[in-house]
Backbone as CSV, one residue per row, in Angstrom:
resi,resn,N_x,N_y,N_z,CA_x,CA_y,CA_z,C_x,C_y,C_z
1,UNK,0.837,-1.189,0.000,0.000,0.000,0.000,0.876,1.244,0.000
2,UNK,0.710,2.017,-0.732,0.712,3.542,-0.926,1.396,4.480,-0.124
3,UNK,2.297,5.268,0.668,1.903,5.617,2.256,0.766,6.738,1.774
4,UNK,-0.007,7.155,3.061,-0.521,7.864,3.237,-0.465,8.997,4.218
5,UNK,-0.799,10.179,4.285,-0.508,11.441,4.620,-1.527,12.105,4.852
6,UNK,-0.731,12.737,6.002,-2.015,13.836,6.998,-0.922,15.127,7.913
7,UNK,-1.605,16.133,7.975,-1.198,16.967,9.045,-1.973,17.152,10.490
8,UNK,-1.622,16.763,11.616,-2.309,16.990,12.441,-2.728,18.483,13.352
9,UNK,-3.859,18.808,12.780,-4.205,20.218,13.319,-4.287,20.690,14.447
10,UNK,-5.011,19.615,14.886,-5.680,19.592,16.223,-5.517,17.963,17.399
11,UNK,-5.434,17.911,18.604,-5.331,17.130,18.908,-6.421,17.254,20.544
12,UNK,-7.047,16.050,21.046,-8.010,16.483,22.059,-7.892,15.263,22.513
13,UNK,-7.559,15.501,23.966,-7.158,14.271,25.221,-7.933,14.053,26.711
14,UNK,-8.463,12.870,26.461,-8.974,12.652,27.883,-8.601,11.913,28.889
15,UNK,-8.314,11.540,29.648,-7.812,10.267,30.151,-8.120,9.879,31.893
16,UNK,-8.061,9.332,32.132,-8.248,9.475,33.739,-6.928,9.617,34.690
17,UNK,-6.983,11.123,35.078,-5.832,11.841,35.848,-5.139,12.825,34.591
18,UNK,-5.576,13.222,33.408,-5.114,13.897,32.492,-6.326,14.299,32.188
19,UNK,-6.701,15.635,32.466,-8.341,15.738,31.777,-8.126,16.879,30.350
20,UNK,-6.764,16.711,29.563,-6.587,17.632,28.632,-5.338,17.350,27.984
21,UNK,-5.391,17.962,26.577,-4.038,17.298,25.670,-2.552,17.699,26.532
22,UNK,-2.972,19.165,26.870,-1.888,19.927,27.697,-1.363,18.881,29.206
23,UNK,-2.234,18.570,29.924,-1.442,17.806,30.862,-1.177,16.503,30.444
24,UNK,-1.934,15.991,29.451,-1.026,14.639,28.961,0.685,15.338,28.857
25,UNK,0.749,16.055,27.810,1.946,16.268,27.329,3.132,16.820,28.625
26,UNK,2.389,17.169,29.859,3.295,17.555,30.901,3.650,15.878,31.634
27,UNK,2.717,15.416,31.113,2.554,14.383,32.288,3.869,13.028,31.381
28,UNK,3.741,13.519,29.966,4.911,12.541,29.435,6.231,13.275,29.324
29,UNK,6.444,14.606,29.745,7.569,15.509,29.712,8.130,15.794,30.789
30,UNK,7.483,15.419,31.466,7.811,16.230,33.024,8.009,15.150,34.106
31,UNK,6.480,14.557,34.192,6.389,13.370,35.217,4.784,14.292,36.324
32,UNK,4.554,15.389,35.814,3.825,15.899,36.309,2.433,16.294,36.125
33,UNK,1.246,15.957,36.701,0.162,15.774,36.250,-0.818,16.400,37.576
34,UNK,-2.536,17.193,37.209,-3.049,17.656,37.939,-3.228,17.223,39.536
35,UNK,-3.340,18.674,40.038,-3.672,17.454,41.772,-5.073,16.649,42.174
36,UNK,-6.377,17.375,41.423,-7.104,17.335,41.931,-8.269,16.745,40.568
37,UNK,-7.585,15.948,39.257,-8.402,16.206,38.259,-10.210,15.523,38.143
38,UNK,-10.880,16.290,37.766,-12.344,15.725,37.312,-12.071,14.440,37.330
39,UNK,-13.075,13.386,37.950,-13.363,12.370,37.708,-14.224,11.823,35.975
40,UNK,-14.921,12.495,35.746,-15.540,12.398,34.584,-15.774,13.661,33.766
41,UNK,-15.532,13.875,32.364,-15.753,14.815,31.399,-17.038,15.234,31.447
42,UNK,-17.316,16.414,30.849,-18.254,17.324,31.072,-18.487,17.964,29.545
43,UNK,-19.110,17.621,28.527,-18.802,17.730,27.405,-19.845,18.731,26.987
44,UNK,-19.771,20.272,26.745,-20.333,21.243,26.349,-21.005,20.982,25.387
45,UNK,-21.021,19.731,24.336,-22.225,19.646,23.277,-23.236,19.327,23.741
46,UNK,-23.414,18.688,25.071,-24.397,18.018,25.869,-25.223,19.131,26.064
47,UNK,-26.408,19.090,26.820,-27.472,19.754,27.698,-26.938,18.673,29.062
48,UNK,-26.917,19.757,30.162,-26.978,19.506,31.404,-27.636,17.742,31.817
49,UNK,-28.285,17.818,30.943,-29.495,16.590,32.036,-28.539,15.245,30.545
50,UNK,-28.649,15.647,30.101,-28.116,14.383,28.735,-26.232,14.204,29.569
51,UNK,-26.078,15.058,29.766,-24.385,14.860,30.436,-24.471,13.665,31.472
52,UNK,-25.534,14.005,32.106,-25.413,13.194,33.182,-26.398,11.681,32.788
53,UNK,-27.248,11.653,31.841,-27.800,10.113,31.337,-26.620,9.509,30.594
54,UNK,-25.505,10.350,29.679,-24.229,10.007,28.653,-23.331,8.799,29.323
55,UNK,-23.257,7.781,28.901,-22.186,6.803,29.572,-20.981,7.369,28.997
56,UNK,-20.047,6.981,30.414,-18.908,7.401,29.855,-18.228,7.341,28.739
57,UNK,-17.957,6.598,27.968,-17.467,6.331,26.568,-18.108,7.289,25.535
58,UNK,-19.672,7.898,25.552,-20.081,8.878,25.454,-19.447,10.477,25.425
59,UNK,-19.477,10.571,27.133,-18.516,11.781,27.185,-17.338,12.206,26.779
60,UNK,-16.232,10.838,26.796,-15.446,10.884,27.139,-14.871,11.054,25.170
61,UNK,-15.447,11.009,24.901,-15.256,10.623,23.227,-15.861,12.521,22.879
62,UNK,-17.062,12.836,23.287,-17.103,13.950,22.891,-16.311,15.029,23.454
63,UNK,-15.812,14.969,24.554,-14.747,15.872,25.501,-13.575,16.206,24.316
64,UNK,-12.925,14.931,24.299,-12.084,14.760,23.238,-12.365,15.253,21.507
65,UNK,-13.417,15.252,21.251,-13.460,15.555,19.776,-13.979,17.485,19.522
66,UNK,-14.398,17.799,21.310,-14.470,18.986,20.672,-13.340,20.102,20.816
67,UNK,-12.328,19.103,22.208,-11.235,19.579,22.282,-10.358,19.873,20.644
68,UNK,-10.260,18.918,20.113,-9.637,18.676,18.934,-9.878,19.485,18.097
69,UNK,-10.935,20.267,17.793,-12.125,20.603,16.850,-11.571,22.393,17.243
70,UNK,-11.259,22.602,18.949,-10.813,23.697,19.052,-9.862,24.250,18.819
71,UNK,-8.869,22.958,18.854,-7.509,23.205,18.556,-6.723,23.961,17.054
72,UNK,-7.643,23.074,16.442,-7.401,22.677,14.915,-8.215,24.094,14.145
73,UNK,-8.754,25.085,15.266,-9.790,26.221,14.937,-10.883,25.877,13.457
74,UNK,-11.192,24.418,13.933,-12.397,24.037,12.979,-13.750,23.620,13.668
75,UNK,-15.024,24.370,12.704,-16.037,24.040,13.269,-16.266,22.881,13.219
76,UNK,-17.016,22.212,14.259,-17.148,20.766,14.316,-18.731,20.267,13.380
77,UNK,-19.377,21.050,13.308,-20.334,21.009,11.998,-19.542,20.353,11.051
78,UNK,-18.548,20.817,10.607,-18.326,20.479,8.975,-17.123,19.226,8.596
79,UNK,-16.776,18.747,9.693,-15.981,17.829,9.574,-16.303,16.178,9.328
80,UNK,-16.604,15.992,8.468,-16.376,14.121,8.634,-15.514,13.200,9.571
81,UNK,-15.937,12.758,10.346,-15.308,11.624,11.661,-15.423,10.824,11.470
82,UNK,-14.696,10.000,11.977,-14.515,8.527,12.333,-14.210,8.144,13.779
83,UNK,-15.145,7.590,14.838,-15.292,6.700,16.106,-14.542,5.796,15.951
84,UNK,-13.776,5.619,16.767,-13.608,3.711,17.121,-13.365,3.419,18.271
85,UNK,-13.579,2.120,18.954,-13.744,1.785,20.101,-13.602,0.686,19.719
86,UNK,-12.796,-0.373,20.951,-12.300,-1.144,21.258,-14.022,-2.469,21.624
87,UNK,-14.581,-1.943,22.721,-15.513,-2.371,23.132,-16.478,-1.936,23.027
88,UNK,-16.957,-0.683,22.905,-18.274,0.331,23.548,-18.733,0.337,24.617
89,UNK,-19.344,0.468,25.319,-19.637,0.660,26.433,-20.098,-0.679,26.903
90,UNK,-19.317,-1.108,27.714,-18.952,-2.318,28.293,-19.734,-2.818,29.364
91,UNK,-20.448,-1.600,29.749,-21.072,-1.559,31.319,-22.830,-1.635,30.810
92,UNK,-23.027,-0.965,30.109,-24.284,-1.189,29.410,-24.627,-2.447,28.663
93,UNK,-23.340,-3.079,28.303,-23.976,-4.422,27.910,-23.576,-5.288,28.768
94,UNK,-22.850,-5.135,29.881,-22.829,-6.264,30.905,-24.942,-5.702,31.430
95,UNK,-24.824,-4.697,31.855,-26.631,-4.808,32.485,-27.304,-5.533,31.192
96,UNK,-27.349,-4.927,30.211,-28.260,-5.739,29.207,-27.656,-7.410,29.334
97,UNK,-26.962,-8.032,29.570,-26.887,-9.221,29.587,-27.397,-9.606,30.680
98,UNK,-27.353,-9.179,31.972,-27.766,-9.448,33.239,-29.008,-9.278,32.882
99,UNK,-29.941,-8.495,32.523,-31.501,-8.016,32.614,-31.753,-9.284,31.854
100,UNK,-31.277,-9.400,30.836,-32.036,-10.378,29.642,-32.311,-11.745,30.032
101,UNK,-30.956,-12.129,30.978,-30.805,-13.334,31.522,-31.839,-13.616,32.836
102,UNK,-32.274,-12.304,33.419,-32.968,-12.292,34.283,-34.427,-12.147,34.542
103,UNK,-34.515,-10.896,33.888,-36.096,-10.439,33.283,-36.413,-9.829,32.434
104,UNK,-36.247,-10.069,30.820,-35.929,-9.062,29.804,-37.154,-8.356,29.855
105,UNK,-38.186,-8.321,30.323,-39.142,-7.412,29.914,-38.548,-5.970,30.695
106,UNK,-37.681,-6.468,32.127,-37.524,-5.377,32.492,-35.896,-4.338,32.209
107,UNK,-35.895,-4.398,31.035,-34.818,-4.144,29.976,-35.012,-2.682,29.560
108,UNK,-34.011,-1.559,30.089,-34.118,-0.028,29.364,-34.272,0.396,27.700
109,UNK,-35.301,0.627,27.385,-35.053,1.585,25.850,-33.741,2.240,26.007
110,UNK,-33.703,3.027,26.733,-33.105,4.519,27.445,-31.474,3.670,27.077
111,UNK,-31.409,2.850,28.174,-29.717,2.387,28.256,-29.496,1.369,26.973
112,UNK,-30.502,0.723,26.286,-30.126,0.057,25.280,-29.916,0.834,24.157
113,UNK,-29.913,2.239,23.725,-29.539,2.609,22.515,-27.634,3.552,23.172
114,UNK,-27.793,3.304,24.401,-26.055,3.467,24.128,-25.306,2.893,24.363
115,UNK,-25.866,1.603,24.133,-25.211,0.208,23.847,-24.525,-0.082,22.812
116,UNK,-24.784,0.678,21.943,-24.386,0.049,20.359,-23.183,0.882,20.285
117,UNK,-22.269,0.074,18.814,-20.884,1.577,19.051,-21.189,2.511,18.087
118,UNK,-22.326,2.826,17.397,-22.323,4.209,17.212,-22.754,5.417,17.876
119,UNK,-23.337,4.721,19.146,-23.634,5.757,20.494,-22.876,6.959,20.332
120,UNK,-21.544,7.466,20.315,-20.592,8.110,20.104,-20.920,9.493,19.213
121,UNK,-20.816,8.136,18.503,-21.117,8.971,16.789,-22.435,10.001,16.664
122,UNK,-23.437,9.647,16.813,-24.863,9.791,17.266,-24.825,10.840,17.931
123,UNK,-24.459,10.707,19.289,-24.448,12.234,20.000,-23.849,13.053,19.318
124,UNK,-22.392,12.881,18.854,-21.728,13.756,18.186,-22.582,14.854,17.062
125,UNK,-22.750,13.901,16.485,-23.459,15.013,14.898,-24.638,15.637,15.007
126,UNK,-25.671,15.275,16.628,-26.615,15.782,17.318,-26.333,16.850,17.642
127,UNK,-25.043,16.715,18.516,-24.810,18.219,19.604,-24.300,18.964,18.481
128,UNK,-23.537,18.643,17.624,-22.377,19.305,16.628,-23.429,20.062,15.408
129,UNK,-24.229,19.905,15.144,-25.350,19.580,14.136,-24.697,19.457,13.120
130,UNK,-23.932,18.512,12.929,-23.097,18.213,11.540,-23.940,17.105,11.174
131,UNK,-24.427,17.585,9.816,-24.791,17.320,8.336,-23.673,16.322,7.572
132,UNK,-22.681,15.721,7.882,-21.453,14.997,7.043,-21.383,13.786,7.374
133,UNK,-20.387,13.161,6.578,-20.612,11.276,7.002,-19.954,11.605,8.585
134,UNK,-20.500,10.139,9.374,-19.848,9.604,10.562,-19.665,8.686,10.521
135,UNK,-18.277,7.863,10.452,-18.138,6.195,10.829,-17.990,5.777,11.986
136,UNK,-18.674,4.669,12.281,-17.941,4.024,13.759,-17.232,2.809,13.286
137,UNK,-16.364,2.417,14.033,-15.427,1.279,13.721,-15.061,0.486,14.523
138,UNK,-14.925,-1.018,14.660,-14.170,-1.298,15.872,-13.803,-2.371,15.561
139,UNK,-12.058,-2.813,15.931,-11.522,-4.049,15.213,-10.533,-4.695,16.294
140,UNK,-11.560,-4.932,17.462,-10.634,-5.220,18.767,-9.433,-4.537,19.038
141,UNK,-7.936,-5.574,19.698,-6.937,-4.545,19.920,-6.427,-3.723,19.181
142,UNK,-7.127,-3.527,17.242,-6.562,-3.026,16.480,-7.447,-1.552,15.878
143,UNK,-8.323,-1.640,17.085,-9.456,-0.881,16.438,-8.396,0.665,16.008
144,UNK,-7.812,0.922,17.215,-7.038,2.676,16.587,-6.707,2.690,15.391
145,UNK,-5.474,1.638,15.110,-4.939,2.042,13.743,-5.694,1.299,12.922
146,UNK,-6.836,0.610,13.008,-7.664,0.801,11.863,-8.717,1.727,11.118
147,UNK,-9.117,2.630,12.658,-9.620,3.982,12.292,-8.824,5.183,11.755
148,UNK,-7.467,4.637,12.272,-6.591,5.899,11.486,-6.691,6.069,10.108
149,UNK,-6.340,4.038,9.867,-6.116,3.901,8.181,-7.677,4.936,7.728
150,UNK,-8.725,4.352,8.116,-10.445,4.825,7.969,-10.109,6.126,7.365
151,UNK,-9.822,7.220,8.650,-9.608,8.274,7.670,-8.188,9.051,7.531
152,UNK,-7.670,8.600,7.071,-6.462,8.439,6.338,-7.051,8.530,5.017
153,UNK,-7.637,7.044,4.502,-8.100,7.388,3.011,-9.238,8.005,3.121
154,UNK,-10.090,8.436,3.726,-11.308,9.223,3.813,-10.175,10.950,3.165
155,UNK,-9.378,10.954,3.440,-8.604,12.573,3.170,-7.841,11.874,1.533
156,UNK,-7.101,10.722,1.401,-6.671,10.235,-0.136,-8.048,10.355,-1.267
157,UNK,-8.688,10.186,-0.205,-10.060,10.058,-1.165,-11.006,11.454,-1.492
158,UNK,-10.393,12.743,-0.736,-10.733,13.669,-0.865,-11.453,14.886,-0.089
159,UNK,-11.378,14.249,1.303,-12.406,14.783,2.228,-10.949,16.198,2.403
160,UNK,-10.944,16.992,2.634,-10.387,17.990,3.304,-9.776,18.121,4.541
161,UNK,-10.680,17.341,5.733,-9.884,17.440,6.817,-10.848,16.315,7.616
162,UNK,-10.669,15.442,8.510,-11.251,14.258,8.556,-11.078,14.579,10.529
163,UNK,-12.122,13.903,11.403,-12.049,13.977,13.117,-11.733,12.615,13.098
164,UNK,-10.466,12.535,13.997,-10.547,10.753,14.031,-10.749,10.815,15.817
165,UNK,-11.803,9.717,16.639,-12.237,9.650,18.184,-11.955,8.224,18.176
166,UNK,-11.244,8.432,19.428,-10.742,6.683,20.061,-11.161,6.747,21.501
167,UNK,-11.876,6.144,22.083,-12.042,5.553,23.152,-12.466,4.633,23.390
168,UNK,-12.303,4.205,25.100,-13.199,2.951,25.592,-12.808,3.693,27.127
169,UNK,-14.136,2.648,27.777,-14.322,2.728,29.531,-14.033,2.053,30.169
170,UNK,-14.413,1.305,30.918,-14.620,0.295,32.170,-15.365,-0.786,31.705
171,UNK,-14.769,-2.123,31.748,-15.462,-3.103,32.075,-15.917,-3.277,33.088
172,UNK,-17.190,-4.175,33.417,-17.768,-4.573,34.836,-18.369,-6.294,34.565
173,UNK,-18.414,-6.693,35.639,-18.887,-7.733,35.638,-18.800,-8.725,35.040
174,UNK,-19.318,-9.608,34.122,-18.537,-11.128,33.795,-17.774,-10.656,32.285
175,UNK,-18.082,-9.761,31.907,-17.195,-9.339,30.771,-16.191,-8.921,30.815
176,UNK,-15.598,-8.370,32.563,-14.394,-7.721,32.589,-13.749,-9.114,32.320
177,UNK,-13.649,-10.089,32.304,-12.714,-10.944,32.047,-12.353,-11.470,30.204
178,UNK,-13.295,-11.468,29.692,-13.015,-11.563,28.674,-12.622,-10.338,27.801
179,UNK,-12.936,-9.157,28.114,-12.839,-8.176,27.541,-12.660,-6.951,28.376
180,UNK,-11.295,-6.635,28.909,-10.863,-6.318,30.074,-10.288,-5.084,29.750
181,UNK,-10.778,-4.173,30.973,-10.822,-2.622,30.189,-10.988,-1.890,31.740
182,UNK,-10.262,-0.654,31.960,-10.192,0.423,33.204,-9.994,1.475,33.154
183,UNK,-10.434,2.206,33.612,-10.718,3.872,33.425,-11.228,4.210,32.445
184,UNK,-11.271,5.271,31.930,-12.336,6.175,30.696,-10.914,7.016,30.336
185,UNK,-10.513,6.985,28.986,-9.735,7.219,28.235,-10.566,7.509,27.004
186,UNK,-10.222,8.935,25.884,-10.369,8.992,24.598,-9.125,10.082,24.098
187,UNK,-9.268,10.116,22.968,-8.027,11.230,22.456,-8.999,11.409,21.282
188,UNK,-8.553,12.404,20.473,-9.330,12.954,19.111,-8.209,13.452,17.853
189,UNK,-8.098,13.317,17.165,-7.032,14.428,15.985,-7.759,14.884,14.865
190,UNK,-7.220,16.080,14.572,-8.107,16.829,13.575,-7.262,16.597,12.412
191,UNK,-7.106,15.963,11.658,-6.441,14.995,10.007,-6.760,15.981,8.770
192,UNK,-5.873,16.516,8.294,-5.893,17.248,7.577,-4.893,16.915,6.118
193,UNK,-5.486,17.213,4.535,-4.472,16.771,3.282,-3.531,17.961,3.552
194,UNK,-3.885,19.078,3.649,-3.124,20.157,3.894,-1.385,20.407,4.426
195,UNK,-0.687,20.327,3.494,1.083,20.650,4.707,1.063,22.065,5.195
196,UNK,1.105,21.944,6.497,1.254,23.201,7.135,2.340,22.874,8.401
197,UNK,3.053,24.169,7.892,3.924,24.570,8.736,3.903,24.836,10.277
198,UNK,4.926,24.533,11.051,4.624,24.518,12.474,3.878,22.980,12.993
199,UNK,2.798,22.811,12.056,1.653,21.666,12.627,2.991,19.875,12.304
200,UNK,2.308,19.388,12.984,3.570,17.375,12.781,2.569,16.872,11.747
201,UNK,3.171,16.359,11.243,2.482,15.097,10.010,2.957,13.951,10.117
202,UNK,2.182,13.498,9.565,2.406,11.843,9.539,2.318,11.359,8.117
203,UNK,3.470,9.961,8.065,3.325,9.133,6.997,2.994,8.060,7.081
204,UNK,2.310,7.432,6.777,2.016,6.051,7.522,2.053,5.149,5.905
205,UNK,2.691,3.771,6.767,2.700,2.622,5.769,2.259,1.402,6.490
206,UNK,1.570,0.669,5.856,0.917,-0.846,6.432,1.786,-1.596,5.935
207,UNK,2.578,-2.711,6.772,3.464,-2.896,6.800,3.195,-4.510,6.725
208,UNK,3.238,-5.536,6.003,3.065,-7.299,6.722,4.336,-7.412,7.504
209,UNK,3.930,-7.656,8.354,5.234,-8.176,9.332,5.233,-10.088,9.817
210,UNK,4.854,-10.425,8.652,5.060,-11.820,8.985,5.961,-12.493,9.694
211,UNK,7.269,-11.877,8.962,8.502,-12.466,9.272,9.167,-11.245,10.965
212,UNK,8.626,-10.357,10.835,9.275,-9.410,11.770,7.814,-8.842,12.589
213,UNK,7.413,-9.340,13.507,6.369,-8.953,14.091,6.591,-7.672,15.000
214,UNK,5.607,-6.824,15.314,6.023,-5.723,16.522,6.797,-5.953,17.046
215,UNK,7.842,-5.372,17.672,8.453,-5.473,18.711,7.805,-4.548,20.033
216,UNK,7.926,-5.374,21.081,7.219,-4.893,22.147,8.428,-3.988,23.562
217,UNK,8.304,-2.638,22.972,8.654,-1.674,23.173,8.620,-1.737,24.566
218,UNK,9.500,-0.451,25.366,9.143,-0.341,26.990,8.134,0.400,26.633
219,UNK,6.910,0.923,27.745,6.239,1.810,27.359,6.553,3.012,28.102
220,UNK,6.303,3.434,27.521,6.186,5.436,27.728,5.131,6.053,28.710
221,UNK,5.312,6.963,28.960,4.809,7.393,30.441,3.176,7.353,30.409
222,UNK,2.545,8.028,29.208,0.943,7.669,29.026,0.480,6.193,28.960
223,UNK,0.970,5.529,28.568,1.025,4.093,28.624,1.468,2.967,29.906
224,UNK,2.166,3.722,30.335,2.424,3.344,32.036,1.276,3.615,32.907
225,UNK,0.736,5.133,32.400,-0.127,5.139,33.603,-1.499,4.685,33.090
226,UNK,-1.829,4.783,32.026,-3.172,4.012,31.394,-3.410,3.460,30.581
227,UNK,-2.156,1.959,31.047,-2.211,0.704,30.319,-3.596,-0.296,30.762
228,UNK,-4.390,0.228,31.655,-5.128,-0.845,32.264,-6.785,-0.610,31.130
229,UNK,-6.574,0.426,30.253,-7.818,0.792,28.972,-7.503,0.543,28.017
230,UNK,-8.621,-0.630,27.425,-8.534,-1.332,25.818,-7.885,-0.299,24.695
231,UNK,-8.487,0.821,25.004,-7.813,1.803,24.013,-5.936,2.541,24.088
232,UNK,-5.264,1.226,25.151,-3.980,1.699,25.256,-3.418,1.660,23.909
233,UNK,-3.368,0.791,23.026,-2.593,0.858,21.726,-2.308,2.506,21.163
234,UNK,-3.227,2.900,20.832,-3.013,4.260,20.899,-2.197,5.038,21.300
235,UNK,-1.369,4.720,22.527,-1.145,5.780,23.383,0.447,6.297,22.962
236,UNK,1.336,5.099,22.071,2.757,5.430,21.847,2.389,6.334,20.561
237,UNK,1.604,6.452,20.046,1.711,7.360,18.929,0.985,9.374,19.658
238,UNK,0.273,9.271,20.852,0.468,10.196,21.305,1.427,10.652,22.206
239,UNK,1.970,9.674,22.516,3.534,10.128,23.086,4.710,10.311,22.198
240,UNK,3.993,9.848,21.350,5.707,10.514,19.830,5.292,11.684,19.461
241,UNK,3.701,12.237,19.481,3.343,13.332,18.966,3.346,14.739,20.444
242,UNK,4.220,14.251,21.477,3.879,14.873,22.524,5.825,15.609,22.818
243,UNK,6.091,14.052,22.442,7.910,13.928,22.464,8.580,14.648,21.043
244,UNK,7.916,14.738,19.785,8.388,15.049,19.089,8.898,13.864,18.341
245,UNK,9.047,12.795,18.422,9.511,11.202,17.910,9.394,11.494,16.106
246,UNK,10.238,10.473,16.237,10.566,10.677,14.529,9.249,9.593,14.080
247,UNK,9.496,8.369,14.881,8.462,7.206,13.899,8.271,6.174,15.042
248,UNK,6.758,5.614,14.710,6.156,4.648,15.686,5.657,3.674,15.185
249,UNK,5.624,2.321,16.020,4.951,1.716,15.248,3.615,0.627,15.967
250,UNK,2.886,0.505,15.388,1.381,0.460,15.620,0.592,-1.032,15.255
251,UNK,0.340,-1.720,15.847,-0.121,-3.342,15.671,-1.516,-2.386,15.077
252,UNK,-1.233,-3.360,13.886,-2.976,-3.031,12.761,-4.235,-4.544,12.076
253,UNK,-2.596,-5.449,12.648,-3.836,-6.592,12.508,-2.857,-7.587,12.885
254,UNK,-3.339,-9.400,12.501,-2.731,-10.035,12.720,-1.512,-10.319,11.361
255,UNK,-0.406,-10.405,11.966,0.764,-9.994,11.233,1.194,-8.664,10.581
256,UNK,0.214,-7.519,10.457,0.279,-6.264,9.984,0.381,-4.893,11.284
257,UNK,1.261,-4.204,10.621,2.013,-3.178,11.637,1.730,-1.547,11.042
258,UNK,1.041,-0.481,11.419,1.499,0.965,10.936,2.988,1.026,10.903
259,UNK,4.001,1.788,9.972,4.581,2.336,10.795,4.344,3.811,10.011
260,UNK,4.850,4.687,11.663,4.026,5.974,10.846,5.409,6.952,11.446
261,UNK,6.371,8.118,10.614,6.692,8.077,10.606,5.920,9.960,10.484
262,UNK,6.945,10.617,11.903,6.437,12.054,12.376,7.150,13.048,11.437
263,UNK,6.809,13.995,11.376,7.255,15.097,10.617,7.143,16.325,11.628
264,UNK,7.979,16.975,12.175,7.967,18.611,13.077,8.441,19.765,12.455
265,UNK,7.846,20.399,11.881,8.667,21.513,11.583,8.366,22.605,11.910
């Protein structure tokens, strides 16, 4: 494949004990991170009373995408996104499995439509009132860099500037074991065809690594502290974009690797 190319405009970080791109980046530079941070995001596209019905993976995905959206000084109306998530909300379908198994009649409308993984997506283009495509995606531990590739060619293919949203939450109950997941983590980037100066770019190539599989790196300080969320894969490519790193590389499937390779100027 081709490489493909993007400038990153904007970037929007959530994490638990990092409630912003800015203290991620202190927190992988420094060692230093808030004293007192929010337990849960608070996401201004919401209405008050919807913030608080929003499961986390919800919030925590829109926190992040409008951060991004500010950064990148683009309205979030006009952008085409791409979601991905590892699990979706993990906690809503452990209850829906419990209710069903128990008494499905007594089963939520309410909590069963943010069950699904375009929950995300959905609120998004609601609060945003964006009119443009939305994808959701999810390809287990590979879901990030398969949403990257997503829109990656969503911009080869012509879109202008593309939202890419990664998160996941908390597992609970008999699913935390099979599908094992902690804290509420999302990040956002605003993907742009555009070369602009000052802003990092990326090159990315899909790589078969049959013969040379990932190598499994030490991890880096965002990854130390919130390795225990499905959506950790992610996290060395926001620490190269935090560090300044020349090139990273990214499990995208079985035997296949990103490697994506930074640009600072």
């Amino acid at each position: 494949m081709q490489a493909l190319q993007a400038t990153v405009e904007g970037i929007g970080f959530w994490g638990s004990g990092l409630p912003d791109w800015d203290s991620a980046c202190a927190w992988v530079r420094t060692g230093q991170r808030p004293d007192a941070p929010p337990a849960r995001p608070a996401p201004q596209l919401l209405a008050a009373n919807e913030r608080r019905r929003a499961p986390g993976t919800v919030v925590v995905a829109l926190e992040a995408a409008l951060a991004a959206c500010q950064a990148a000084d683009r309205a979030p109306d006009t952008l085409s996104s791409v979601f991905t998530s590892t699990h979706g909300e993990l906690s809503i379908t452990d209850y829906m499995c419990a209710t069903l198994a128990d008494d499905p009649r007594a089963i939520s409308p309410t909590r069963f439509h943010n069950s699904v993984h375009n929950a995300a997506a959905g609120y998004w283009t609601i609060g945003a009132g964006a009119h443009v495509p939305a994808t959701a995606i999810t390809a287990g531990p590979y879901s990030f860099a398969q949403g990257l590739l997503e829109a990656l060619v969503q911009l080869h293919a012509g879109e202008e500037a593309v939202l890419l949203v990664a998160y996941d939450g908390s597992a609970s109950g008999p699913l935390a074991e099979p599908a094992p997941s902690e804290g509420l983590l999302g990040a956002a980037l605003v993907l742009s065809r555009v070369p602009c100066a000052g802003l990092p770019s990326l090159t990315v190539h899909l790589d078969t690594c049959a013969d040379a599989p990932v190598a499994d790196a030490a991890p880096g300080p965002l990854t130390a502290l919130l390795h225990g969320n499905a959506m950790q894969p992610m996290l060395p490519l926001l620490e190269a974009l935090a560090m300044e790193s020349e090139q990273v590389l990214l499990p995208a499937g079985r035997q296949q690797q990103l490697r994506i390779r930074l640009g600072h100027e």
